[in-house]
C-alpha positions in Angstrom: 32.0 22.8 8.8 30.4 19.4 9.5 28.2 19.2 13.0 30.6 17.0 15.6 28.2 14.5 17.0 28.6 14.3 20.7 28.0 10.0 21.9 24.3 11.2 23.0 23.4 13.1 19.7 24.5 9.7 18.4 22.4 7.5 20.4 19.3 9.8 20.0 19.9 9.4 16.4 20.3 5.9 16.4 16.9 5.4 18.9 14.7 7.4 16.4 16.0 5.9 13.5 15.0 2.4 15.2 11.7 3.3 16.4 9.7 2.6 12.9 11.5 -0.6 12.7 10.9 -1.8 16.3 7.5 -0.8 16.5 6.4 -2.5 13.1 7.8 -5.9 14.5 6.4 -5.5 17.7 2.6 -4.4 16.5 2.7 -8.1 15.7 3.7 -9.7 19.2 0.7 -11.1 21.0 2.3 -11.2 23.9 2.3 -8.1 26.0 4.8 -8.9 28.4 7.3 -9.8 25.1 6.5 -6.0 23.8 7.1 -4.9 27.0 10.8 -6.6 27.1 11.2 -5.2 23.8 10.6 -2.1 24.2 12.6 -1.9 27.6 15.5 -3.3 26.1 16.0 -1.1 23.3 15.3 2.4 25.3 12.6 3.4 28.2 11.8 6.5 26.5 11.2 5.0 23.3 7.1 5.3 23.3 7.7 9.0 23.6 9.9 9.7 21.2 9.5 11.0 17.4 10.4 10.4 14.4 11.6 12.5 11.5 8.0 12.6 10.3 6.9 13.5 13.7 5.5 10.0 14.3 5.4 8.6 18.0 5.2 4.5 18.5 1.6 5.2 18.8 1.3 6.6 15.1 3.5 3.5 14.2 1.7 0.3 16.0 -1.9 2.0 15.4 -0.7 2.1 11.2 0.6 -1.8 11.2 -0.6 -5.1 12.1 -4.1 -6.4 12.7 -4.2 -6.3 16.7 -4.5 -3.9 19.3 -2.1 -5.3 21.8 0.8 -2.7 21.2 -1.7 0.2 20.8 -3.3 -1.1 24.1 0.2 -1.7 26.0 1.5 1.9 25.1 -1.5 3.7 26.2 -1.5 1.7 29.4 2.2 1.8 30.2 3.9 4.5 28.5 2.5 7.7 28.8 2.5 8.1 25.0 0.6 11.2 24.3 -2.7 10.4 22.8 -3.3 13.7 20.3 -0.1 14.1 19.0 0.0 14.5 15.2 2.3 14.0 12.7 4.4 16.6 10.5 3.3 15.7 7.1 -0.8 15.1 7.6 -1.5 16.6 10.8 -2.4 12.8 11.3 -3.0 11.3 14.7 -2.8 7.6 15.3 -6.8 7.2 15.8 -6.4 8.9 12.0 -4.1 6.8 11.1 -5.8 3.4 12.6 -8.9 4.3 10.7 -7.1 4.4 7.6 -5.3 1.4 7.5 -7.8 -0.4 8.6 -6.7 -1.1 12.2 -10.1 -1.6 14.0 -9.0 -2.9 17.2 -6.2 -0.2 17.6 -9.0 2.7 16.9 -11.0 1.2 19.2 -8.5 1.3 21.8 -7.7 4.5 21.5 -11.3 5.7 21.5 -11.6 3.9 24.8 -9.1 5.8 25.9 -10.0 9.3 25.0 -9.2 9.9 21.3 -11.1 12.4 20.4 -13.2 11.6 16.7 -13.2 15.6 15.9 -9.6 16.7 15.4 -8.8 17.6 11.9 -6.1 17.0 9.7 -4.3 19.7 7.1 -7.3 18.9 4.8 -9.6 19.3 8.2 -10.7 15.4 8.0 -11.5 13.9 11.2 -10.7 10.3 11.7 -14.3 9.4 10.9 -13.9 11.4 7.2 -11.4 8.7 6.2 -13.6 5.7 6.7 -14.7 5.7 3.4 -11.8 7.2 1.4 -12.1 10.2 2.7 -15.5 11.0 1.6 -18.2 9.2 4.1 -20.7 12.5 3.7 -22.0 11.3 0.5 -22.4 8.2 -2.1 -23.2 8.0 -6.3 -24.2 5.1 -8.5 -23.9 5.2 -12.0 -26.7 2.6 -13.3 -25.8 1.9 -17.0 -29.0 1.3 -19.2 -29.6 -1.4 -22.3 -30.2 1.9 -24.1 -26.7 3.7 -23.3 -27.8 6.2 -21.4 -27.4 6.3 -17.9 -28.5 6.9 -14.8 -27.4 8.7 -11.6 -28.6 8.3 -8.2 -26.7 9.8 -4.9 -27.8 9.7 -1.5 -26.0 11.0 2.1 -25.6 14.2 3.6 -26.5 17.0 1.6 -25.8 20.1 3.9 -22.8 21.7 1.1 -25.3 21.2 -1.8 -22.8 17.9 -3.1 -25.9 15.6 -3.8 -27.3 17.7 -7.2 -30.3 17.4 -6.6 -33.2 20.5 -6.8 -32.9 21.0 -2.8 -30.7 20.7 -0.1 -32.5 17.8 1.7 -30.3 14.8 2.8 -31.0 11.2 1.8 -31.3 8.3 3.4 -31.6 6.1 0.4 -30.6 6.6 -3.4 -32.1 9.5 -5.1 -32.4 10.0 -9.1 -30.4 13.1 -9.7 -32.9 14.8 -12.5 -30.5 17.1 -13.9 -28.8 14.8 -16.6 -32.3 13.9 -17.3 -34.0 16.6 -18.8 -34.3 18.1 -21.4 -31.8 15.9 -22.9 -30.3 12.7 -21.6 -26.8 12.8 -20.2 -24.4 10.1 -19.9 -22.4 10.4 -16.7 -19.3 8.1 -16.8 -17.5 9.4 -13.3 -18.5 11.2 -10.4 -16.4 12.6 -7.4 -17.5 13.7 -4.7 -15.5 16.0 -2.3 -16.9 17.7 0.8 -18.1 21.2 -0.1 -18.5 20.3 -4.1 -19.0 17.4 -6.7 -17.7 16.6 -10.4 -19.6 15.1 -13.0 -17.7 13.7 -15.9 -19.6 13.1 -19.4 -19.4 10.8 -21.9 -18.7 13.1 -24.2 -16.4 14.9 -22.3 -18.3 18.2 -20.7 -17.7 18.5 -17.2 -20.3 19.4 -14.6 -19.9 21.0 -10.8 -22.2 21.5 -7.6 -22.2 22.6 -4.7 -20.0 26.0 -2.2 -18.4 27.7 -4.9 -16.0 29.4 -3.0 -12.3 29.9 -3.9 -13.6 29.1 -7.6 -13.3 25.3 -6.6 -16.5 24.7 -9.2 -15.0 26.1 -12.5 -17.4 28.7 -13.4 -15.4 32.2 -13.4 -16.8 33.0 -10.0 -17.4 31.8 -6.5 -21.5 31.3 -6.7 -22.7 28.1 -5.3 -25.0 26.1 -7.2 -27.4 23.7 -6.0 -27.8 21.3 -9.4 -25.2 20.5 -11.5 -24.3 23.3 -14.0 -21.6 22.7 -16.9 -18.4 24.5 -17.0 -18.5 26.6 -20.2 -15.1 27.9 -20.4 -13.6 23.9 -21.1 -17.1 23.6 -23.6 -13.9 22.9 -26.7 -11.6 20.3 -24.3 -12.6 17.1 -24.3 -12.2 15.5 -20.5 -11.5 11.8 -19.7 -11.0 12.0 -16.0 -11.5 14.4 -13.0 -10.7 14.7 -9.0 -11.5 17.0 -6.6 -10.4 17.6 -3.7 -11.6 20.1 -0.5 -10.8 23.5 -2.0 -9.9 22.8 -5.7 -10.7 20.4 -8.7 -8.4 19.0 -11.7 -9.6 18.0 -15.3 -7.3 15.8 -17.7 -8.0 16.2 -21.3 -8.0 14.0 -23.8 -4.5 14.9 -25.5 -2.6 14.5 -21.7 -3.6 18.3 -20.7 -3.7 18.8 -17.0 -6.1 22.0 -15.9 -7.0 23.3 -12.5 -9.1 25.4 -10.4 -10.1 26.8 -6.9 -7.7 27.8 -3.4 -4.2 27.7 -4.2 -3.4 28.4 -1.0 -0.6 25.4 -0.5 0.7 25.8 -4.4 -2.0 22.7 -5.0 -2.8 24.0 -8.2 0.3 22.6 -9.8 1.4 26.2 -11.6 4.7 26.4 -10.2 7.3 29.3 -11.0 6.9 32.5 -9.0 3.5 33.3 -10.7 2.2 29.9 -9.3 3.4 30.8 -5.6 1.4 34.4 -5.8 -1.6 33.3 -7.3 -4.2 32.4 -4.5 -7.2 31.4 -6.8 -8.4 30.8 -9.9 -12.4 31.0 -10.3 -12.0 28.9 -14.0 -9.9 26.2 -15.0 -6.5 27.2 -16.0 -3.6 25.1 -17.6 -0.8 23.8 -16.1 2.5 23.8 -17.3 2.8 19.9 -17.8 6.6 18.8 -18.5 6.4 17.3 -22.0 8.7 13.9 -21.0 5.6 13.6 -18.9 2.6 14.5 -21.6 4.9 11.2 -23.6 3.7 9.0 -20.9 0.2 10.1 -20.7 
């Protein structure tokens, strides 16, 4: 039997539906006291209410627009509340400001008491999405006359990400000797994720580094390595691209194979079915069922 909306179910409904389009055109106004009419006009307790994703008119004006005007006006006049985060990220708008790119509006909300700390779902502060979600740490592939190449990272180096032969930080770019000796290596891609890295070969052999728990490094257990160290089980696949992630990595071969490894606790691993939803982990890479209309396309 189909829910009877009563005139004030029907006007909430309408109110949220209208907030994402209000707030985008008015995260443009320059003119407070024209956002202010605006906002009035359409409903008083607009600033406070949510969407279906669980986004406020904060979340909204802090994502769009180049200003901080609107962000400025709601946190002024509207009681908004400053922490709140979304359904689907955990995101809240200082999160959400950094990664769009909205300076002014995450500096307005820092003035007014956003706090840089609070994690999302992934446990990212706003600060960890500055630089695409991975400010702790930097690589540069230098490519050679010769073919070879070399790899230098520098940054934080407190989850062992860097590869190098300690767990000192750097300040400034660092030759990472372990695709040095004793034979030459030629790294084509590097990710680097906040408790591990992933080093992609030319030839297609994969190398991890760093807290091996959950199995998120690919080497049938949940030791943590300090240098690089190639992931023998995958020695007959041939890679052309990896990504990692926080707790789990995930190789594509060269004939449109998908393979993953590490936590599973969110069913990121991609296995699906009912054996998918029970595993929890898997220490070495394992397959994934790819649909074949989608192996086609690879």
């Amino acid at each position: 039997m189909a829910e009877k909306r009563t005139p004030r179910k029907q006007k909430q409904t309408h109110v949220r539906a209208s907030l994402g389009d209000l707030l985008s055109y008015a995260a443009f106004l320059s003119d407070s006291q024209k956002l202010t009419e605006l906002i009035c006009k359409a409903d008083k307790k607009l600033p406070r209410l949510v969407d279906s994703n669980g986004r406020t008119a904060l979340h909204v004006s802090a994502s769009v627009g180049r200003g901080g005007e609107t962000t400025e006006w709601l946190l002024e006049n509207s009681g908004v509340e400053i922490e709140k985060a979304d359904n689907e990220s955990l995101w809240t708008a200082l999160h959400r400001s950094v990664y769009y790119g909205n300076v002014a509006a995450a500096i307005a909300l820092i003035k007014h008491g956003a706090s840089v700390y609070q994690e999302d779902k992934e446990g990212l502060t706003p600060l960890d999405l500055i630089d695409c979600n991975r400010p702790w740490a930097k690589a540069l592939v230098h490519n050679h006359s010769n073919c070879n190449t070399e790899l230098l990272t520098w940054g934080l180096n407190n989850n062992m990400t860097l590869g190098h032969a300690d767990e000192t930080s750097r300040t400034h770019p660092d030759r990472v000797c372990a695709f040095l000796q004793p034979t030459p290596v030629d790294i084509i891609q590097v990710v680097l994720s906040k408790f591990h890295s992933v080093f992609l070969a030319a030839d297609g052999r994969v190398f991890t580094c760093g807290h091996g728990h959950g199995g998120r490094l690919g080497h049938g257990n949940e030791q943590s390595h300090v240098v690089p160290h190639q992931i023998t089980s995958m020695c007959s696949v041939k890679c052309v691209a990896v990504a990692g992630a926080r707790d789990h990595t995930v190789f594509l071969s060269d004939s449109g194979q998908v393979s993953t490894c590490g936590l599973n606790d969110c069913c990121q691993l991609g296995y699906g079915g009912t054996q998918g939803s029970t595993c929890k982990q898997s220490l070495s890479p394992r397959r994934v069922c790819t649909p074949q209309w989608m192996l086609m396309r690879l």
